[in-house]
C-alpha positions in Angstrom: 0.0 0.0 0.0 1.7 3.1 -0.4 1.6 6.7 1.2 0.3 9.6 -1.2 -1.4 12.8 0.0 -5.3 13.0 0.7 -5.1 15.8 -1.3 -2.8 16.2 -3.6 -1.8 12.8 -4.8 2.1 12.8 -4.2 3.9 9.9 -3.2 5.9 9.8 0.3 9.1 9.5 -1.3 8.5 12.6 -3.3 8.0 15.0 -0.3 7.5 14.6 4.0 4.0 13.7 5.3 1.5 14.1 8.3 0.4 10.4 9.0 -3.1 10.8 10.5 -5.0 8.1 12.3 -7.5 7.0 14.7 -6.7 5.8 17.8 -8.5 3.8 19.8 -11.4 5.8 21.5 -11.8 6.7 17.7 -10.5 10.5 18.0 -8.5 11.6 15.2 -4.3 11.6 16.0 -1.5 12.6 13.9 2.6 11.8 13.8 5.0 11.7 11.0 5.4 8.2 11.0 5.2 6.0 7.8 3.3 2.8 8.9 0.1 2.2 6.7 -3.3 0.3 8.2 -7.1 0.3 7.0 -7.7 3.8 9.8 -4.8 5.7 8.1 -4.0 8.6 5.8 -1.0 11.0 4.5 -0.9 14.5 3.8 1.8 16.9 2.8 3.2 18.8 5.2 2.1 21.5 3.3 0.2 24.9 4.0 -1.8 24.9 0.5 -2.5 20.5 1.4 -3.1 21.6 5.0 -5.5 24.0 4.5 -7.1 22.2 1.1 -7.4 19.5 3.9 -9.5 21.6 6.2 -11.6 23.6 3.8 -12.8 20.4 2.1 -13.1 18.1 4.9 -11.5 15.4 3.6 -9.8 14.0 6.3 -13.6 13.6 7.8 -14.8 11.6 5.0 -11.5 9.4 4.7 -11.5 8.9 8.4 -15.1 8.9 9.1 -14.9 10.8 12.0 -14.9 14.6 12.9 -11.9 15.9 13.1 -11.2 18.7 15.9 -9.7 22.1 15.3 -6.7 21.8 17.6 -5.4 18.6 15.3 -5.4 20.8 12.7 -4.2 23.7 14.7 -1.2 21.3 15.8 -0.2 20.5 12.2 0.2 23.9 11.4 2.7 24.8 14.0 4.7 21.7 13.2 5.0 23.0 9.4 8.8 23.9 8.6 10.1 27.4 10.7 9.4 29.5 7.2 6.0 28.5 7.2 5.6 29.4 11.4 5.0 33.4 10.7 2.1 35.4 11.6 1.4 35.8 7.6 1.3 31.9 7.4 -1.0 31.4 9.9 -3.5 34.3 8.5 -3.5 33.0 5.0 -4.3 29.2 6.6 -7.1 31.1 8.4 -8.5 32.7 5.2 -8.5 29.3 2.9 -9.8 27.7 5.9 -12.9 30.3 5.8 -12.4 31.3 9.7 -11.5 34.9 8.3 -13.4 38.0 6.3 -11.8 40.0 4.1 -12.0 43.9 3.2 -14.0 46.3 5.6 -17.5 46.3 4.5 -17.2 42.2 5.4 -15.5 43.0 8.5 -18.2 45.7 9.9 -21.4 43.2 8.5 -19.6 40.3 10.7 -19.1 42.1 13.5 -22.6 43.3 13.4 -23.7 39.6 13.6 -21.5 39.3 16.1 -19.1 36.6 14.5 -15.3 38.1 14.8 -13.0 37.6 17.5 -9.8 39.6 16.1 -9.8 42.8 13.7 -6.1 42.8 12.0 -5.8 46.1 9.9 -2.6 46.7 7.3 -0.3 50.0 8.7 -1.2 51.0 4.7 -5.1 51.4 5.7 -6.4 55.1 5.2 -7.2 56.9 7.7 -11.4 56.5 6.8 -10.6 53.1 7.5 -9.1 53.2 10.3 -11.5 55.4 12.3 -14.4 53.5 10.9 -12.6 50.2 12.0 -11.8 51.7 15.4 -15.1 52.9 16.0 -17.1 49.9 15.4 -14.2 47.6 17.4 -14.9 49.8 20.1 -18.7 49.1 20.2 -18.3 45.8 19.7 -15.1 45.6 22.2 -13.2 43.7 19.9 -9.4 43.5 19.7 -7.6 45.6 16.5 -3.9 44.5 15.5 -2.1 46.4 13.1 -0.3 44.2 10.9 3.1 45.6 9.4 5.3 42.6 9.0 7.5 42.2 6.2 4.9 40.7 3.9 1.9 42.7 3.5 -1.3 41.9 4.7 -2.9 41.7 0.8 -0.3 39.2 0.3 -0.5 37.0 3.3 -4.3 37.0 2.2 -3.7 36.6 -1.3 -6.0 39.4 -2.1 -5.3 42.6 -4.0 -6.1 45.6 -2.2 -6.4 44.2 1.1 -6.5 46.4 4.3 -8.6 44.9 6.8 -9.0 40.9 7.9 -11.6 39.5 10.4 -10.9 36.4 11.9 -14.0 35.0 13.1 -12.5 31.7 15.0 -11.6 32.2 18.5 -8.4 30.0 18.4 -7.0 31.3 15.2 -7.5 34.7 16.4 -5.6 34.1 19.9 -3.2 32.3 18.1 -2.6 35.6 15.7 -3.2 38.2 18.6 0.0 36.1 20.4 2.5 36.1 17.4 1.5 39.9 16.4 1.8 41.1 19.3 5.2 39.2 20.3 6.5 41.1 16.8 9.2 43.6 17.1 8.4 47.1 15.7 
């Protein structure tokens, strides 16, 4: 039997995997081990497999169980040190859908109540930011402002970006803990 990605296809020998499997009480566990059974699958370690993986909920279906947040969570801090950046973890959040772009997005889901974590680009215009502010203020939600070394539009991979949500409460503490541990 061999040990190709969930998701993409490729082989174990081409690239390094996450071997995830069920363990007895039936909860969803993961290693990088390469042992295959019947209750086993690979994925590439990976942010675009990773976060294909959550958005589509394959590993649900191919395990046939749900599989929690924190797993997920965990695999993403044990991707390579390049990929363990404040920009990685936001652009996991948005292809995982636990994140609204642009401001008019921002302001609806804060009216409904939904965000946990306002991130705003240091390029935002001042309109923005006042509008922004005022409606984090109502709401009492946290603002960051992001200004790391890649761009907020580009961490989202969205033109014109200026202001993220992120509407899940472990992604945002997550992001609130590495942005604010930055360095100005």
């Amino acid at each position: 039997m061999l040990s190709q990605c969930l998701v993409c296809g490729s082989e174990a020998a081409d690239r390094p995997m996450f071997r995830i499997y069920r363990v007895p009480g039936g909860r969803p566990a993961w290693d990088f081990g390469t042992a295959v059974s019947d209750e086993t699958v690979f994925l590439c370690k990976t942010v675009d497999c990773l976060s294909r993986a959550k958005t589509g909920q394959v590993l649900e279906r191919a395990l046939g169980a749900p599989v929690p947040a924190p797993l997920f969570l965990s695999m993403a801090k044990a991707l390579a040190p390049e990929h363990a950046s404040a920009e990685a973890l936001l652009g996991f959040a948005v292809r995982s859908r636990k994140a609204v772009l642009g401001a008019t997005a921002v302001l609806e889901a804060a009216t409904r109540k939904k965000l946990r974590l306002i991130i705003l680009s240091k390029n935002a215009g001042p309109s923005t930011r006042s509008r922004i502010g005022r409606m984090a203020q109502r709401y009492g939600l946290p603002v960051r402002v992001h200004g790391g070394s890649v761009s907020l539009e580009e961490a989202c991979r969205k033109p014109n970006c200026v202001c993220v949500g992120i509407v899940d409460p472990r992604f945002a503490a997550r992001l609130m803990r590495m942005l604010d541990g930055r360095t100005a």
